[in-house]
C-alpha positions in Angstrom: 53.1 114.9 -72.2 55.3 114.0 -69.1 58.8 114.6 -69.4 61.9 112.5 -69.8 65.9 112.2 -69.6 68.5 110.8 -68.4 72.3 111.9 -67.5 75.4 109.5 -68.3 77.9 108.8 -65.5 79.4 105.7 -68.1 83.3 107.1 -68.6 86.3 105.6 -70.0 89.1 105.4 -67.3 92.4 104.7 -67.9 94.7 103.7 -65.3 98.5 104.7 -64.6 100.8 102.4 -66.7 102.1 99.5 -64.4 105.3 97.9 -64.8 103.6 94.9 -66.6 102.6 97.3 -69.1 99.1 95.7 -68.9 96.8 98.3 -69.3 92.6 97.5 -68.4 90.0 99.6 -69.1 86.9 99.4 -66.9 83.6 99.9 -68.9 80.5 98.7 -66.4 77.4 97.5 -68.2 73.7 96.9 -67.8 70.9 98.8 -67.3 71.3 100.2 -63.9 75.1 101.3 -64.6 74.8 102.8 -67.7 71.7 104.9 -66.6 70.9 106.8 -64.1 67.3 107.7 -62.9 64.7 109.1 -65.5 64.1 112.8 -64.7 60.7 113.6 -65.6 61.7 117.5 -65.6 64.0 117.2 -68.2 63.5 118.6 -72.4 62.9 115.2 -73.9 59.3 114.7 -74.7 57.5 111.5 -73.9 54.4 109.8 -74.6 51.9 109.4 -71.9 49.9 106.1 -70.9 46.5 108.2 -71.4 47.4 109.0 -75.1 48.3 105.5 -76.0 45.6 103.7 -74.0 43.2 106.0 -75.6 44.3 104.6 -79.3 42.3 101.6 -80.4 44.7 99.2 -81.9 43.8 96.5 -84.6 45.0 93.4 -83.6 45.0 91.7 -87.7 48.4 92.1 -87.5 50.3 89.1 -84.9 53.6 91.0 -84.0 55.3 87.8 -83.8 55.0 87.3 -87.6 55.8 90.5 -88.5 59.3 90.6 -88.2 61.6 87.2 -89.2 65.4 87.5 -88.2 68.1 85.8 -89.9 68.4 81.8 -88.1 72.1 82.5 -88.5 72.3 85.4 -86.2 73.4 83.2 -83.3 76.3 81.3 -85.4 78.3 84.3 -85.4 78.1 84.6 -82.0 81.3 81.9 -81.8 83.5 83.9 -83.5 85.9 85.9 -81.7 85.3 89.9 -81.1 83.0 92.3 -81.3 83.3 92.5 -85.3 81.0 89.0 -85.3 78.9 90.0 -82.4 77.5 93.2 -83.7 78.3 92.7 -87.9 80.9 95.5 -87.7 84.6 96.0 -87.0 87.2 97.7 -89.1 85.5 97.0 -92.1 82.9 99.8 -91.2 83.4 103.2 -91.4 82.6 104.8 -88.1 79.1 106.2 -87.6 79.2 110.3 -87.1 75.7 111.6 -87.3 76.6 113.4 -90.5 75.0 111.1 -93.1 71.4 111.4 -94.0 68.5 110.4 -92.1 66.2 110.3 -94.9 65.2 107.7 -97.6 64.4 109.9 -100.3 61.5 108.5 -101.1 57.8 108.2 -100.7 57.6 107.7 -97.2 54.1 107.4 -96.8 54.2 103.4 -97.9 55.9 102.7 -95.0 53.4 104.2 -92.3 50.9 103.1 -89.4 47.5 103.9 -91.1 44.0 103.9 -89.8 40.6 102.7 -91.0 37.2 102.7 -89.1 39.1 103.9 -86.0 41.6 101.4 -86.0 45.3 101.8 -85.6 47.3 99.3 -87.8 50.7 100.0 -87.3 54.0 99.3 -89.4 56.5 97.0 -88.6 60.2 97.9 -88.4 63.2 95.9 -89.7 65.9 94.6 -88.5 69.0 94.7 -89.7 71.4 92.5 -87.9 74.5 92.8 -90.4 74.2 96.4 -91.6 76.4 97.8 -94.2 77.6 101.2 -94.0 74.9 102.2 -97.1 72.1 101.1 -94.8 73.7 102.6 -91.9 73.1 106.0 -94.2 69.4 105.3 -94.5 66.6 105.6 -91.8 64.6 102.3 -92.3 61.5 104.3 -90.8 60.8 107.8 -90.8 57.7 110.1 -90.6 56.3 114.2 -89.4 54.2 114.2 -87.0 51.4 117.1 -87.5 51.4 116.3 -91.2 48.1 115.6 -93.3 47.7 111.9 -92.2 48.3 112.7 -88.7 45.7 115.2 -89.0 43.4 113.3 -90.9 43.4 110.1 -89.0 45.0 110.1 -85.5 43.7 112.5 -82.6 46.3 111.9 -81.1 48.2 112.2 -84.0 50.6 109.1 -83.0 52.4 107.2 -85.4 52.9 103.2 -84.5 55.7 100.6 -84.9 55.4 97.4 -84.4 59.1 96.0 -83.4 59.7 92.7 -82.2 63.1 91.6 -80.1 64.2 87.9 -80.2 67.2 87.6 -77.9 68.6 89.3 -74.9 72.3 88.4 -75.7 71.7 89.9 -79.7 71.8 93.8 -79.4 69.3 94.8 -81.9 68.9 98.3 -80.5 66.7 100.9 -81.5 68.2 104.1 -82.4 65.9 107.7 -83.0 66.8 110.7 -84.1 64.1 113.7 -83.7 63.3 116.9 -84.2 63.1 118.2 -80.5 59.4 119.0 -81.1 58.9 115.0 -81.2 57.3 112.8 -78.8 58.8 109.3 -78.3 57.4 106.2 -76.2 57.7 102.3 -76.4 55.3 100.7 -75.1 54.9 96.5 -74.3 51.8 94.7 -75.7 49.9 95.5 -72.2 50.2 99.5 -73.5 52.6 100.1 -70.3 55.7 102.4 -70.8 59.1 100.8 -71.2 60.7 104.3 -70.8 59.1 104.9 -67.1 60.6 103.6 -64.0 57.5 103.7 -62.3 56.3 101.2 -64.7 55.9 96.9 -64.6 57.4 97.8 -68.7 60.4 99.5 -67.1 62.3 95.7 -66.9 62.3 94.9 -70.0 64.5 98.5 -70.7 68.2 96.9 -71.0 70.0 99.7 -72.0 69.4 103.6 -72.8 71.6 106.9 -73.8 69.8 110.5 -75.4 71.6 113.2 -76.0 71.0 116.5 -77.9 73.0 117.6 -81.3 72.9 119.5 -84.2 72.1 117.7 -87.3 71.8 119.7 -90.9 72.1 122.5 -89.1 69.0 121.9 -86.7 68.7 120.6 -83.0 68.1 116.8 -82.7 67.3 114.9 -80.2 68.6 110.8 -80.0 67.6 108.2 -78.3 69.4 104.5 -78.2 67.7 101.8 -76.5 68.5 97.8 -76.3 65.3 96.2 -75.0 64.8 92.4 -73.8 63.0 89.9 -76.0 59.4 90.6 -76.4 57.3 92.7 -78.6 56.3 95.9 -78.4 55.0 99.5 -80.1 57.3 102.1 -80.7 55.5 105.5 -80.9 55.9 109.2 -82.2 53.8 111.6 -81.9 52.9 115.0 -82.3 54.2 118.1 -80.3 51.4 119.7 -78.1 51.1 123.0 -80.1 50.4 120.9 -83.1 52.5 123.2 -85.2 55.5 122.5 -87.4 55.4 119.4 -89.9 58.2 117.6 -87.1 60.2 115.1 -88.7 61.3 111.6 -86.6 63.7 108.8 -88.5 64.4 105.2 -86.6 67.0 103.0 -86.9 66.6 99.6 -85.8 69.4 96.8 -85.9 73.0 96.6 -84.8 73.7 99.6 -82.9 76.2 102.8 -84.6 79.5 102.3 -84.7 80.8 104.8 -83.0 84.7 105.7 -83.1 87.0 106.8 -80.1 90.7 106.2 -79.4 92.9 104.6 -76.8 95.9 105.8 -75.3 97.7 102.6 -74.6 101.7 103.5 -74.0 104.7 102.7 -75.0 105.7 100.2 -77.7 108.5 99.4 -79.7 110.6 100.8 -77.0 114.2 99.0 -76.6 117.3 99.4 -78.5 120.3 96.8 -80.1 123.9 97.2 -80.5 125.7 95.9 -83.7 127.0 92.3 -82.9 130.3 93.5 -85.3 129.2 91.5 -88.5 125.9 90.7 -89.4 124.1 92.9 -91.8 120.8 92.7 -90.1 119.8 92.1 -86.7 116.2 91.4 -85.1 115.0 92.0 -81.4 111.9 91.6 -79.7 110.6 95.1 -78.4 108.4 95.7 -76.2 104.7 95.3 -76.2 101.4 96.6 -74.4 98.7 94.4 -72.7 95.3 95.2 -73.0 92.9 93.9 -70.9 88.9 94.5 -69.7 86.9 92.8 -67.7 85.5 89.5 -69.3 81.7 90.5 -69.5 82.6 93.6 -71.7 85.5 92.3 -73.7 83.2 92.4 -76.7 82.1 96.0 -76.8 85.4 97.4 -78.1 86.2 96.6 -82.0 89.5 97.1 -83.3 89.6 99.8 -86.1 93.1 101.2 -86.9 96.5 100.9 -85.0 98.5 103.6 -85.0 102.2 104.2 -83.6 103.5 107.1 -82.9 107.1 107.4 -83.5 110.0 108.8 -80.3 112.7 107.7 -81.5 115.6 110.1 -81.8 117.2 109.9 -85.0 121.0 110.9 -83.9 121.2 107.2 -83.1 120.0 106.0 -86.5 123.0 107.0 -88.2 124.3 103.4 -88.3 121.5 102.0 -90.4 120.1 101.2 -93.8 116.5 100.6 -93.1 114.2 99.6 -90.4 111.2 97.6 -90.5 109.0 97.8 -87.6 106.6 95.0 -87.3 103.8 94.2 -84.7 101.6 91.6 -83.8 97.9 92.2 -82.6 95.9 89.9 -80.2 93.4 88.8 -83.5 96.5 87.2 -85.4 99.4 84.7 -85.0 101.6 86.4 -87.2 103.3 90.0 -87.5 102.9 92.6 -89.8 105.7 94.8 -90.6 103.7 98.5 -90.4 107.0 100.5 -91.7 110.2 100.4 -93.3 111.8 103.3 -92.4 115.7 104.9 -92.6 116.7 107.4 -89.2 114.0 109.6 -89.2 110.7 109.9 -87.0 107.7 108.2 -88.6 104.2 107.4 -87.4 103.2 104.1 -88.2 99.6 103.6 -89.3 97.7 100.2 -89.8 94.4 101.2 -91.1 93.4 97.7 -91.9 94.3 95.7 -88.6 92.9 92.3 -88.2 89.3 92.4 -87.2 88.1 91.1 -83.9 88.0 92.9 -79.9 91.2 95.6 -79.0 91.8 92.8 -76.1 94.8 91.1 -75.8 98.9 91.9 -76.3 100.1 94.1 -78.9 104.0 92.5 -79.6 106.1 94.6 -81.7 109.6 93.3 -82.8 112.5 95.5 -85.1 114.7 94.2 -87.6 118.0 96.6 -88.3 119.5 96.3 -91.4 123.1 98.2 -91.2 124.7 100.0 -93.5 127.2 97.7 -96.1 130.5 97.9 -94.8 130.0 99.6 -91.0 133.5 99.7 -89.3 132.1 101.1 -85.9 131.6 98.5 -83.2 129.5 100.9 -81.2 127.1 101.6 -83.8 123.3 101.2 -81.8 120.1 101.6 -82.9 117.3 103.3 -80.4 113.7 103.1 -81.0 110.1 104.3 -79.0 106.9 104.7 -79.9 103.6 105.7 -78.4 100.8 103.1 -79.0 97.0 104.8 -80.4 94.1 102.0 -80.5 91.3 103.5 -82.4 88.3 101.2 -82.0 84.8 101.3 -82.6 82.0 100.7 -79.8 78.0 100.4 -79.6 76.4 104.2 -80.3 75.4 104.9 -76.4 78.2 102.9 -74.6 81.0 105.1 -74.9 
């Protein structure tokens, strides 16, 4: 088998605060940004032309009836954020490669089989608005070297059918293998999507691997976004033949995957009693977000979380404070905490759902103490703004 990787120059960079307090985080796309050249020197193991041109393959089965995807998969599409785009946002609990990768089941059902020399593969399934359950289930999985490999594959590949219906819907194909595992696609002419020496290598939008420990073993993933068409996904057997290797494929929306955003200073700004009302409001500050238009969908908004500076000698005026913010995904604010001269960190773990884009206003609303003499008394308040937000598995 020839040899394949591929190293990750795709960072998230954060500017120096400006004096607009807009903040933008650059995040480049596309296939020739988010990957670099394919070393064919690497650890990653993958399927050679010879091997799969080799395999006689049945063609019964019409790949474009094998897979139907939901009609209203566009209609979301017009809703704002990534939380329509991709059928997750704060809802969803952040994918972490700790759940199972297993059905727990009979597998065998659900694989490629042979008969008279002919390989019928299995189609996978899409699953365009995943819930977290199904993000906990592998909707494929197989081991290579086992009995049916050995029984009815020399090459002792296991085939996938998976067809792609849009470029704009990412219905990405995510692997995790034991490191032991070949793994190819392949268009309908047999030629290697995963090759950049090959007329398949086009239709090859987007890919990330890495290597982790799962269950206490070394896995290797692979994440891939591929342009409409149909084609074969294939596993297949390590070259020592030994070891009953185990492979599980997700296909679908891609893995939520959580990280967090410094984004500055918020609530920062202070009010001096005007000498007789019992409450006061003021507009604090606030923090811009902003990305460049053609990625503004790839960050979903998960929790908001301030992160209280205030110092609490110059609370000793007040009853209560309720800090409220507005994010970009409503038109109305939300008062996060009610709190009385002491630091607090200020957690919204249910923000409205949508992109982290946009202007996070906060306001404050004093309410004094009954019967304050001092006509000095001031309230101070800061607060450090944390964005945690969800993005594609691979575009982090």
């Amino acid at each position: 088998m020839t040899m394949l990787a591929v190293a990750i120059t795709l960072t998230l960079a954060i500017p120096t605060q400006v004096s607009a307090k807009e903040q933008q985080i650059p995040l480049p796309t596309g296939r020739g940004q988010v990957i670099s050249t394919l070393d064919l020197d690497s650890e990653a193991k993958e399927i050679s032309l010879v091997e799969a041109d080799n395999l006689p393959m049945s063609e019964t089965v019409n790949p474009e009836e094998v897979i139907s995807v939901s009609e209203e998969a566009d209609s979301v599409q017009e809703r704002r954020g990534i939380q329509h785009k991709y059928g997750w946002s704060c809802g969803n609990d952040p994918y972490t490669f700790t759940q199972t990768w297993s059905t727990n089941r009979e597998i065998y059902s659900t694989y490629p089989f042979y008969d008279d020399g002919w390989l019928y593969p299995a189609a996978t399934e899409l699953l365009d608005f995943p819930s977290d359950g199904q993000y906990e289930t592998a909707v494929r999985e197989g081991y290579v070297n086992d009995s049916w490999a050995t029984e009815h594959s020399q090459q002792g590949l296991h085939a996938y059918y998976h067809t792609v219906t849009s470029d704009e819907q990412l219905n990405s194909v995510t692997v995790l293998l034991d490191e032991n595992v070949g793994f190819q696609v392949f268009d309908m002419e047999l030629q290697p999507v995963l090759n950049v020496e090959s007329p398949a290598y086009s239709n090859l939008l987007h890919y990330y691997t890495q290597t982790l420990m799962h269950n206490g073993s070394k896995k290797v993933v692979h994440t891939l976004k591929l342009a409409a068409g149909n084609y074969f996904i294939m596993f297949g057997e390590d070259k020592d033949k030994k070891g009953n290797y185990h492979y599980a494929m997700f296909t679908g929306n891609p893995l939520p995957i959580e990280e967090t955003y410094f984004a500055g200073t918020a609530f920062n700004g202070s009010i001096r009693w005007d000498g007789y009302s019992s409450s006061q409001t003021y507009q604090a500050s606030g923090v811009t977000i902003s990305v460049d238009s053609d990625v503004a969908d790839l960050f979903a908004l998960y929790k908001v979380r301030f992160q209280d500076t205030g110092t609490a000698s110059f609370n000793q005026y007040i009853d209560s404070v309720e800090m409220m913010y507005q994010s970009p995904n409503s038109y109305s604010y939300k008062t996060i905490a009610n709190i009385a001269g002491l630091k607090h960190d200020m957690v919204d773990s249910f923000p409205d759902a949508g992109s982290i884009v946009g202007t996070y206003n906060t306001k404050v609303k004093v309410n004094w103490w009954d019967n304050l003499a001092n006509k000095n008394a001031s309230y101070l308040t800061s607060a450090i703004l944390y964005i945690d937000y969800l993005i594609p598995y691979g575009g982090e």
